[in-house]
VEXVO-917347 format. One record per residue (C-alpha): y, z, x. Coordinates in steps of 0.1 Angstrom, whole numbers, plus 2048, in hexadecimal, padded with zeros to 3 digits. Layout:
<pts>
YZX...
</pts>
This chain:
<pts>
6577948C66587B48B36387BA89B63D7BA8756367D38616167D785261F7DD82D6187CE8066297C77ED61B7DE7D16307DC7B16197F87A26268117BA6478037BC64B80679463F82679E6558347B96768267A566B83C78966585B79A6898567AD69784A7926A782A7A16C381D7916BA7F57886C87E97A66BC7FF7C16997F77B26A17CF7B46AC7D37D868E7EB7DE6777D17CE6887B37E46877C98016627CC80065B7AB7FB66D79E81765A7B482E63A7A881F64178782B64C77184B66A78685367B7878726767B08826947A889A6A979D8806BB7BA8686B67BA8436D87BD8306D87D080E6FD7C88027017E17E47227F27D573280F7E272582D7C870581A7BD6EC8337D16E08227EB6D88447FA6BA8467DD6B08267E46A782C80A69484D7FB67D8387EB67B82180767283E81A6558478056488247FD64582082163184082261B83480761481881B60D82883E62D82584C63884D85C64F84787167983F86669683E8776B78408656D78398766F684686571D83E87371F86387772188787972D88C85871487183F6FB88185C6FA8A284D6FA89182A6DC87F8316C689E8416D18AF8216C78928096A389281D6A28BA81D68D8CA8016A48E87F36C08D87FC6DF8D57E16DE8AE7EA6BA8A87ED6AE8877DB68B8957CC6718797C265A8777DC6388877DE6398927FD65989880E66488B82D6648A584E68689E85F68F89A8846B289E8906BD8A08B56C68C48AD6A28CA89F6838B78AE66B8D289E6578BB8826538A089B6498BA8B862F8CD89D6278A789B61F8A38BA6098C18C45F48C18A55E38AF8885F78A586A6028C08505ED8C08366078D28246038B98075DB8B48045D58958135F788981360B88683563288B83864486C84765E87586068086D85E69986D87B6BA86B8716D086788D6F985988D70083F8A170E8528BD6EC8658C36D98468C06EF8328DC6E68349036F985391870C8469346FA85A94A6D88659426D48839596E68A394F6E88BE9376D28B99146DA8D89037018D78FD7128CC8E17278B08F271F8898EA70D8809096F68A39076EC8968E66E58728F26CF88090E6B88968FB6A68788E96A186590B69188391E6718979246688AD90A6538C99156448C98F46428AB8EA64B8909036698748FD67586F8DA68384F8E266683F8F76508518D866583B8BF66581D8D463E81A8DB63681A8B562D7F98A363B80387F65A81088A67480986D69C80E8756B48178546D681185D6ED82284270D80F8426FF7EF85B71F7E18557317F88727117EB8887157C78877167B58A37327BE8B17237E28B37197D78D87087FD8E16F77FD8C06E57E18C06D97E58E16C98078D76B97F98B76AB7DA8D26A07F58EA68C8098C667E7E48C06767EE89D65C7DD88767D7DB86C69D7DF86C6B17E98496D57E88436E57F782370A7F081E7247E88047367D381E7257B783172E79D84872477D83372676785870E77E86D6FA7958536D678D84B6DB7978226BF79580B6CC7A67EE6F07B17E06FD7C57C37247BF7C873F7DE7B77477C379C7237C87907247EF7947447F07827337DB7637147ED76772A80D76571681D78073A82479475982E7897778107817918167977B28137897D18127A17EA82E79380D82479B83482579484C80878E85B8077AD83B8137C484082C7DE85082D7FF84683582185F85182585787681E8648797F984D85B7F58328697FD83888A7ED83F8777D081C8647CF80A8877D981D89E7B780E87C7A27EC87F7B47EB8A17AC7F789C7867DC8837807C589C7907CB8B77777CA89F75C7A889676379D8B876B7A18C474478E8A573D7708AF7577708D67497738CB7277518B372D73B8CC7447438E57287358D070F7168C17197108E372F7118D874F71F8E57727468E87777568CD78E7768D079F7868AB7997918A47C37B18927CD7A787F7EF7C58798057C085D8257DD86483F7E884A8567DE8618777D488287A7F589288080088585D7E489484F7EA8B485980C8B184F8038A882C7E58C582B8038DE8338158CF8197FA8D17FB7F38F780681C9017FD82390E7DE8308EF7D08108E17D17F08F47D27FE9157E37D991A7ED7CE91780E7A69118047B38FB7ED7B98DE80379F8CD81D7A88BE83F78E8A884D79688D86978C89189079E8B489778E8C587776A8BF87775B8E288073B8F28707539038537648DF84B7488CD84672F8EC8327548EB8187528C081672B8C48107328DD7F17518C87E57408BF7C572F8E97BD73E8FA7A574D9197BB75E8FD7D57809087D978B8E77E27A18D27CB7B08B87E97A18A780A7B68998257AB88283D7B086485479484C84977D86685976686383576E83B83274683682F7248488247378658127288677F473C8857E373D87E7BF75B88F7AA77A8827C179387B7A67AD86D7B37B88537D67D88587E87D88418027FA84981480B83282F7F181782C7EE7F18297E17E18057C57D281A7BD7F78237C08078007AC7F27ED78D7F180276E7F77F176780D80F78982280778281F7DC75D8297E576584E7EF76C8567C775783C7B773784F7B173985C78E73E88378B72388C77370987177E71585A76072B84C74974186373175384B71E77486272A78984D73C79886B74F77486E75C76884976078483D7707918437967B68417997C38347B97E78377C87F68267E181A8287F08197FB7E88297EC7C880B7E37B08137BD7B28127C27DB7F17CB7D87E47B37C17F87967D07E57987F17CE77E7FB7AB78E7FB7B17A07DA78C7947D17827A57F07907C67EE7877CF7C77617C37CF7677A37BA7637877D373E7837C474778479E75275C79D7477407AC75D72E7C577471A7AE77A73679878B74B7B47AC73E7AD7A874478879D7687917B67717A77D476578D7C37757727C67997887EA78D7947F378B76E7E87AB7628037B877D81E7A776D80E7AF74D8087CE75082B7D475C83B7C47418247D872A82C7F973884F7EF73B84F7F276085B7D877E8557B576F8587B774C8777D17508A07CA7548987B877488479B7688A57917508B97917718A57787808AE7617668D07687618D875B7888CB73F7788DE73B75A8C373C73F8B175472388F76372987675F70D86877C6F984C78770E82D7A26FB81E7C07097F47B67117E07D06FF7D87F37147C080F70F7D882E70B7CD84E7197D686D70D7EB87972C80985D7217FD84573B7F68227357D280E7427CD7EC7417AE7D574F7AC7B67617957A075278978076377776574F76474175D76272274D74372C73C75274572A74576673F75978373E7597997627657BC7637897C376A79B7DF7867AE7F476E7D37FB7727E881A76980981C76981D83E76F83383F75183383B72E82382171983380370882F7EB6ED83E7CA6DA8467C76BA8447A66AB85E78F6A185F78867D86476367287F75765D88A7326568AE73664A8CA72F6678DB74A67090274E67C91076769693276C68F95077E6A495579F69597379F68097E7C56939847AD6B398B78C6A89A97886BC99C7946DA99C77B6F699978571E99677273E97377575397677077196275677A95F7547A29527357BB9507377E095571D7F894B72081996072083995F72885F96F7468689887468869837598A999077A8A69837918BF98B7B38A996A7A889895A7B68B59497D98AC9537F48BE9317FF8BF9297D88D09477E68EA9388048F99167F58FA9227D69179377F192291980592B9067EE93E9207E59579167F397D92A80B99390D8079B191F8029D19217E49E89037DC9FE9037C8A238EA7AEA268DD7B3A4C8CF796A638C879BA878D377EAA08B776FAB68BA75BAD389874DAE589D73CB0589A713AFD8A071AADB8C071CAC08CA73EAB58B974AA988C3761A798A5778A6B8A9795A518AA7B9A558AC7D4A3B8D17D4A298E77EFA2A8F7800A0991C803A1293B8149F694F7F99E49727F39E99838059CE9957F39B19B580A9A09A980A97C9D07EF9759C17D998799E7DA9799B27DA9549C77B99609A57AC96A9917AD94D9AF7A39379B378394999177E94798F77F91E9B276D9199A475193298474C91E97D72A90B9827308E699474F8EA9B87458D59D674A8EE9EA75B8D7A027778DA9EF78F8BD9CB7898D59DB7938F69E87B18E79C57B98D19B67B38F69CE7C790E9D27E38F89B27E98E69937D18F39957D691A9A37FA91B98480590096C7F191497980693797682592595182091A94181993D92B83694C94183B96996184497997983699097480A9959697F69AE9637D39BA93F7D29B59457E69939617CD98994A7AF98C92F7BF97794D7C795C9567A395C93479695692D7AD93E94D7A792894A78093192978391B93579A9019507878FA9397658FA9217748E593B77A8CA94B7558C99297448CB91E7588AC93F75489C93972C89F91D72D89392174186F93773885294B74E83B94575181696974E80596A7577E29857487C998C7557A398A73D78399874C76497E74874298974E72397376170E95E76B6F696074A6E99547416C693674C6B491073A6B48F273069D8CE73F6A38B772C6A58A571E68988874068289F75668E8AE77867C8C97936818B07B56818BA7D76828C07EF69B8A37FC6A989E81E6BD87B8196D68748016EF8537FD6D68677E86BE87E7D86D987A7AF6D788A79D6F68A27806E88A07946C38C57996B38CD7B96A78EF7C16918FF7DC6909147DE6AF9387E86A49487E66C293C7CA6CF9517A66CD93379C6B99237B36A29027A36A48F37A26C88D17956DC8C67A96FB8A97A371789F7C471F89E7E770D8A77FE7298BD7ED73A8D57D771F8CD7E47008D18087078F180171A9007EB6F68F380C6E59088256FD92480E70292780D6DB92782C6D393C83D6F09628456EA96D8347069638166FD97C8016EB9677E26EA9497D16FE93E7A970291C7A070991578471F9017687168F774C73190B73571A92B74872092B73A74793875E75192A75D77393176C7969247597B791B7767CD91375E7EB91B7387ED8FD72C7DD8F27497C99067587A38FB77178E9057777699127997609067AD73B9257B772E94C7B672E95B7D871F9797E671C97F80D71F9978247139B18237309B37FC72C9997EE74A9827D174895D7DE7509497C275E9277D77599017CD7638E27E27578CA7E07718A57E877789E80B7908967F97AE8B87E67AB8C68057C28B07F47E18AF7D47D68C17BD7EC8CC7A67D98DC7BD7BF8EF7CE7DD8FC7A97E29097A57C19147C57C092D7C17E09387A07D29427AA7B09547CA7C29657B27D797079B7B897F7B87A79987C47C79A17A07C69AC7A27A49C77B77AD9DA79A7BD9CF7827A89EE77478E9D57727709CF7917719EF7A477A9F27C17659D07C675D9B37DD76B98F7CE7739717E778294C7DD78292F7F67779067F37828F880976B8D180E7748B781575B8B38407658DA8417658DB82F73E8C28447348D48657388F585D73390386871392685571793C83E72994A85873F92586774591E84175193A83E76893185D77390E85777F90F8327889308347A39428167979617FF7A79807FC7969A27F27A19B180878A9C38247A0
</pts>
């Protein structure tokens, strides 16, 4: 069994050492619990887990460690970082003179590196410095993991730069100085720091064999991500607490109504808003080094790639004009750009003469990089499990000038990623990913996670974006009914124009947590309220159109199954079973004859013999295959078939194949071939239905309505601000009712305002769900158009205002085809002989900068049957 330390808890010189670093409260609790576990029955074998947040500093904390284990006899550490990059970080944070050195302790610690053995050989061959009176330097060998792990073969070069060079040179004769491993292993107070412990768990097979091999006296593990079934924790500060302790930035997911794509423009689009923000919350940093006279920061856009050819692609792209147009301004680090000039610009990211204003990488900085003025998080082409990692959010967590400002711009880390805002905070370790697993207890998760879930909507609807926009009306109108008034929650406006709201979760015992803070990419909203009246209130037809009456069509669908016709067949489906018919010749199966005296003859198998085909005039082959088809079950022995077949079917399917000239062997493998094609089709024909639509006159706009009782006629209003969903507004002079309701702004009411006061526009109708004025656009499915109008050259507009993401929306495409269809079918319909139908989406960008009908038609590419 390993031997324990040999150490005390002494609270003097721990209140002591937490001063003179400085300790933030809860790197000196952890300190404190550390300290006391290894002054009591702890196991050494057995790592001891400090869980704290991402951006807390638990880089100061193993400082002090350090030096209360100097204190206390201990000179010997070994700290094991997850790599070459938080490697260099931590030699710099132990260096005196360096930019990153954490100062506090008397007597610094001498560092030992693979690259540099000369403390621990001076060590070796001499007494102690005395450099510091009395007082003797601990020393401190910081190693990544890869140095610290076995070479697969010991003997070989030590002095090269490769992996396994590296690896060797602790495990062998030091003329100096002997073995540094075997040195390390032999002592009794040998204590192991594992930055990051969570990447050596015990999966980490290689790992933990070396730290077995060290057999320290105590091992230490500092993460902000442990494994709660095999990690040994005794003490955790989760992000929640950070966040409400403001010793980290909030991060705040910046994003656009519709989220971003996968595609190209996508991701250009999410990189020109990166960059936006960026600039924004550069002005704020000048502005606040200026005044309280501190050292300029560049505020740092950090860009993670899916793979490193991506992220070269999208460093190429930030250095073009369009973007930065500076070549120094942009920083590629991943496994093909780590050289000595990468890493000295990443370790003077945060110095006021760093060029650098964006770093691009591949999750090559996903832990220990402790950077503190990135901005801004572009996570492009990755998975909402992968964005919101505290791992991912830690990189720009750390707060730029040591503390809170009170600036929002500076406090705040905005974070975009390519996935809608609701996809992100609909998946099902949302607790997880924004660090607030720990803030409730066990039956309050599912209150949690729907209080984060409705500040999406909420925020949407506030901000006017995907839920609380045209789209959420549509929803309801396939079912026939009237959306309430919703209200805007209260935001905390920024001066840029965007809009940031906060999740807040609450218990039972009425404790308030801290919330993730949400931005949205646009301009903010607001409700008015309604105003209350008790009178009832009449909506009359307006007298300029009280005779006008029209027929919606009103459609149903019944469902039937289609007949065999084989011109359904794709062309495409053709030439496909064309190709894969076989022009390989014939081939002689061989036996040889055996006859043993006593004994019957026998028959045994020799090698076969490929042989040509007999050839097959292509007639012959066409008569075939025709024969075949006609001669099929289910195929209909008509005269219009054997024609579609012998003059069109079989000749396109002989043209397609990848050969010339037909044989018998060929023929076969044609016949099979069109035998399945043509199976295919009539087994999937059985097996679907077709939708057929039929028309049903309505006579509208009916007669007029009652509010109800509370409800007024207001006037016209001219902001989404004082837009009420449900609210009637007058004024509308050429609508069939003067006094109208609408459920959105952008996409209804602004459409009544340019339909109203366009030229050619004789008249318009709002539909109501109590008009009935539906369209089924599948057999089970109806939708209820906006508005009926009537133009200038005498056709009837069926006309929708739809949300932006309408354009890719499925659904909408559906109903789009199916009203298109219903208005060709008017044309032969007897109702509506004589008169001209055409149906209109009009989407929220396309109302917005139309200035008339005519612009409308212009943009939006509507259907008429008008010729």
């Amino acid at each position: 069994m390993n031997t324990r330390l040999n150490i005390s808890f002494d609270s003097d010189m721990l209140e002591s050492i937490s001063s003179e670093f400085d300790l933030r409260a809860p790197n000196k609790e952890a300190l404190r619990r550390l300290i006391f576990t290894l002054d009591g029955d702890y196991d050494p074998s057995v790592m001891q887990v400090l869980n704290l947040a991402t951006g807390v500093g638990k880089t100061y904390l193993m400082a002090a460690f350090v030096e209360y284990l100097r204190r206390q006899g201990v000179g010997n550490v070994v700290i094991v970082t997850p790599g070459k990059t938080v490697q260099t970080k931590t030699v710099q944070n132990f260096t005196p003179g360096s930019a990153r050195y954490i100062t506090g302790s008397a007597v610094p610690p001498e560092v030992v590196t693979p690259q540099d053995y000369s403390a621990w050989v001076a060590r070796q061959n001499g007494a102690d410095r005395l450099a510091f009176g009395r007082e003797v330097p601990a020393l401190a060998f910081i190693f990544n993991i890869q140095q610290l792990i076995a070479p697969k073969d010991a003997d070989g070069d030590t002095r090269g730069g490769t992996q396994d060079a590296i690896r060797r040179k602790p495990r062998r004769f030091d003329e100096n100085a002997g073995v540094l491993f075997d040195y390390l292993k032999n002592l009794d107070d040998l204590v192991v720091i594992a930055d990051e412990s969570h990447l050596y768990g015990s999966s980490a097979v290689a790992f933990n064999a070396a730290l077995k091999e060290l057999n320290p006296a105590a091992a230490i593990g500092l993460t902000a991500s442990v494994n709660k079934k095999t990690d040994h924790v005794i003490y955790e500060y989760p992000l929640y607490r950070a966040i409400q302790d403001k010793y980290v930035k909030a991060p705040v997911l910046a994003f656009r109504k519709t989220g971003y794509g996968t595609d190209v423009a996508s991701e250009e689009q999410q990189l020109r808003d990166a960059l936006q923000l960026r600039s924004i919350k550069q002005t704020y940093y000048d502005s606040y080094a200026a005044s309280q006279n501190c050292n300029r920061l560049n505020a740092v856009v950090f860009v993670v790639c899916s793979d490193v050819d991506h992220a070269t692609q999208v460093a190429g792209l930030l250095r073009t004009p369009e973007y930065f147009g500076n070549d120094e301004a942009v920083l590629q680090v991943d496994s093909k750009h780590e050289d000595e000039a990468t890493q000295r610009k990443l370790n003077e990211l945060d110095l006021p003469d760093s060029p650098v204003f964006a770093v691009v990488s591949v999750n090559k900085l996903k832990e220990g990089w402790d950077v503190k003025n990135i901005a801004v998080v572009v996570t492009l082409r990755a998975m909402a499990s992968e964005v919101l990692t505290q791992q991912t959010m830690g990189r720009g967590l750390r707060l730029p000038f040591g503390r809170y400002t009170g600036v929002w711009q500076i406090d705040q880390l905005d974070i975009i990623a390519h996935q809608s805002f609701t996809e992100l905070l609909n998946s099902e370790n949302v607790l997880q990913q924004f660090g607030l697993e720990e803030a409730v207890a066990e039956p309050d998760k599912a209150q949690a996670e729907d209080a984060i879930r409705r500040a999406a909507e909420n925020s949407a609807v506030g901000t006017g974006m995907a839920s609380g926009s045209t789209d959420d009306s549509h929803q309801q109108e396939e079912r026939g009914s009237e959306l309430p008034g919703t209200t805007s929650p209260n935001a905390n406006m920024g001066d840029s124009g965007s809009q940031t709201s906060a999740v807040s979760i609450g218990n039972e015992n009425g404790e308030v947590f801290p919330g993730i803070g949400v931005r949205a990419i646009t301009d903010s909203t607001s409700d008015t309220e309604q105003e209350q009246s008790w009178e009832l209130v009449s909506i009359e037809r307006n007298p300029a159109f009280a005779d006008v009456t029209y027929q919606f069509p009103v459609t149903s669908i019944t469902v039937q199954q289609p007949p065999i016709d084989l011109s359904e067949i794709g062309v495409s489906q053709i030439e496909q079973a064309a190709r894969r018919v076989t022009s390989t010749g014939d081939v002689l199966l061989r036996k040889e004859i055996i006859a043993a005296l006593g004994k019957k003859l026998r028959a045994e198998d020799r090698e076969s013999a490929e042989v040509d085909s007999v050839q097959v005039d292509d007639a012959s082959a066409k008569e075939a295959l025709v024969k075949l088809v006609m001669n099929m079950p289910l195929v209909p022995k008509t005269e219009q078939t054997a024609r579609y077949v012998g003059t069109f079917l079989v000749p396109k399917f002989m043209q397609s194949v990848n050969f010339t000239g037909w044989t018998v062997k060929s023929l076969d493998s044609a016949r099979v071939e069109l035998h399945k094609l043509i199976q295919t089709y009539t087994a999937e024909t059985l097996r679907s239905t077709r939708e057929v639509p039929s028309i049903r006159p309505k006579p509208l706009p009916g007669e007029g309505y009652v509010l109800p009782l509370g409800k007024k006629v207001h006037d016209q209003i001219d902001s989404r601000e004082q837009f009420v969903r449900g609210q009637v507004y007058r004024g509308w002079f050429k609508s069939l009712f003067a006094e109208e309701s609408f459920d959105s702004y952008t996409g209804e009411y602004q459409l009544a305002r340019l339909l109203n006061t366009s030229p050619g526009i004789v008249w318009w109708h709002r539909l109501h769900s109590h008009n009935n004025a539906f369209v089924y656009y599948n057999a089970k499915d109806r939708y209820f158009p906006d508005f009926v109008a009537l133009d200038a050259s005498g056709v009837y507009w069926i006309i929708e205002g739809k949300d932006e993401r309408g354009r890719d929306d499925i659904k909408v495409q559906a109903k789009r085809k199916a009203a298109e269809t219903l208005v060709q079918r008017l044309a032969a319909e007897d109702t509506y002989e004589n008169q001209h139908w055409g149906y209109l989406i009009a989407y929220e960008q396309d109302i917005d900068r139309a200035d008339s009908w005519e612009d409308l038609k212009a943009f939006t590419q509507p259907v008429s049957n008008s010729l």
